[in-house]
C-alpha positions as CSV (number, residue, x, y, z in Angstrom):
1,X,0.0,0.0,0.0
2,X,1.3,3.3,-0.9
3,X,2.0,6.0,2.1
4,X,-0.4,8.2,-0.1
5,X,-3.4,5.7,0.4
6,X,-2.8,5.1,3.9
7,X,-2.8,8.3,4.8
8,X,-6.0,9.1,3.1
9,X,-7.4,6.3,4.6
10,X,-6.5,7.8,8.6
11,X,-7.7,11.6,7.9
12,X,-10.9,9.4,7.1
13,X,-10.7,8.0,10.1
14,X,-10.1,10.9,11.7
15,X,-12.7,12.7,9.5
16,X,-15.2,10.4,10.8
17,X,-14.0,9.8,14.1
18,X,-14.3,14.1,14.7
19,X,-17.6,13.9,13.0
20,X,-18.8,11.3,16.0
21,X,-17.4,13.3,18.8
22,X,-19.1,16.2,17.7
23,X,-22.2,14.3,17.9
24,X,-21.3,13.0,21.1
25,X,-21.1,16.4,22.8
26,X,-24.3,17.7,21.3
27,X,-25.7,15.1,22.9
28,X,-24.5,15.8,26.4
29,X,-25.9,19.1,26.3
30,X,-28.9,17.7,25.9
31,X,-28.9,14.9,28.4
32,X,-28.4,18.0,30.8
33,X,-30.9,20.0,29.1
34,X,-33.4,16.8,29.9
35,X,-33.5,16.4,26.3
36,X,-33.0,12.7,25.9
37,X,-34.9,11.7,22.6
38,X,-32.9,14.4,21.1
39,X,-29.7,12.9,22.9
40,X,-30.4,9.6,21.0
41,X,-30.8,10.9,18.0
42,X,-27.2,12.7,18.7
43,X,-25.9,9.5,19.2
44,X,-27.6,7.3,16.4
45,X,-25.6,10.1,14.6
46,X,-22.6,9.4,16.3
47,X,-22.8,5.7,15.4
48,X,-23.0,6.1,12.1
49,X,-20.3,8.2,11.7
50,X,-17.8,5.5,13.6
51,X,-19.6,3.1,11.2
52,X,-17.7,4.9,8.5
53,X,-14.5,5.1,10.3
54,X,-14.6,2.0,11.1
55,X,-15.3,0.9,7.5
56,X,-12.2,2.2,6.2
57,X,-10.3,0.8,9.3
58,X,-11.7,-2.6,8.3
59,X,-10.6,-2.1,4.4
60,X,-7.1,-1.4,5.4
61,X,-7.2,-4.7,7.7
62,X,-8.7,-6.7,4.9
63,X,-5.8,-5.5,2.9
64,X,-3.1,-6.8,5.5
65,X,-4.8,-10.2,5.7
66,X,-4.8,-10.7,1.9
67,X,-0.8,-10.2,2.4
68,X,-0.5,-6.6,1.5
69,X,2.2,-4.7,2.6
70,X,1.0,-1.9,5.2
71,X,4.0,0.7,6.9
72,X,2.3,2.5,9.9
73,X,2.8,5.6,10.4
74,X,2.2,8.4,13.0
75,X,-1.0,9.3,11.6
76,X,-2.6,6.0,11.7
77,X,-1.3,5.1,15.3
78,X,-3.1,8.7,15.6
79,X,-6.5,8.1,13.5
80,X,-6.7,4.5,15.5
81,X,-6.3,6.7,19.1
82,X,-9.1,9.1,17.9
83,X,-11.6,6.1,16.9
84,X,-11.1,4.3,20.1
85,X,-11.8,7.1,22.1
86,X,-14.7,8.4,20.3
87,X,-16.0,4.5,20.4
88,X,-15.4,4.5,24.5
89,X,-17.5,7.8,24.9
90,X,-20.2,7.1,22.8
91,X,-20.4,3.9,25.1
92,X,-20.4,6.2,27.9
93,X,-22.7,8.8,26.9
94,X,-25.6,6.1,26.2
95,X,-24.9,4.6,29.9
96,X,-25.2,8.5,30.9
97,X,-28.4,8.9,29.2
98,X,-30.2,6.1,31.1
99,X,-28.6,7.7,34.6
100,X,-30.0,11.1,33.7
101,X,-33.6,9.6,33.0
102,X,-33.3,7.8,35.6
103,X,-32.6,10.6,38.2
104,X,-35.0,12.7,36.7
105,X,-37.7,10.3,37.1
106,X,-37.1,10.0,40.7
C-alpha cells in the first residue's frame, strides 16, 4: 500500500472519528438540558459516523490479511487513538443517558 493511500485512509478515520465526537457532545448538552430523545438521536448520529470510520479501518485490515504490505505511520497510530476514544465515549454517553432519565424520574 502506498504512504499516499494510507494516509488518506487515517484523515478518514479521523474525519469520521471528529464527526462522531461532535455528535457526542451535542448530545450531552442535551442529556443535561433533559432532552434525551434528542440525545439519541445525537448518538444514532454518532454511530454512524464510527460506522464509516470503522469501514475504512476494516478495508485497510482486509488488505493486510490478503498479504498486502501496510508501513504504519504516525497518523494511523493517531487516527486508530481518535476512533477508540470516540467508540469509549459514545459507550459512555448512552450509559449516561439512562442515569440522567433515571434521576429525573425520581
Amino acid at each position: 500500500m502506498e504512504q499516499e493511500e494510507l494516509q488518506t485512509v487515517a484523515f478518514q478515520i479521523i474525519l469520521h472519528s471528529g464527526s462522531a465526537r461532535t455528535s457526542i457532545q451535542e448530545a450531552f448538552t442535551q442529556m443535561r438540558n433533559g432532552e434525551y430523545r434528542e440525545a439519541e438521536k445525537k448518538l444514532e448520529e454518532a454511530n454512524e459516523e464510527i460506522v464509516a470510520a470503522h469501514k475504512s479501518q476494516t478495508e485497510l485490515l482486509q488488505k493486510y490479511s490478503h498479504g498486502e504490505t501496510i508501513t504504519v505511520e504516525i497518523i494511523m497510530v493517531h487516527a486508530q487513538d481518535h476512533l477508540m476514544n470516540v467508540m469509549t465515549l459514545k459507550d459512555m454517553a448512552e450509559e449516561m443517558i439512562h442515569l440522567h432519565e433515571k434521576v429525573d424520574n425520581k
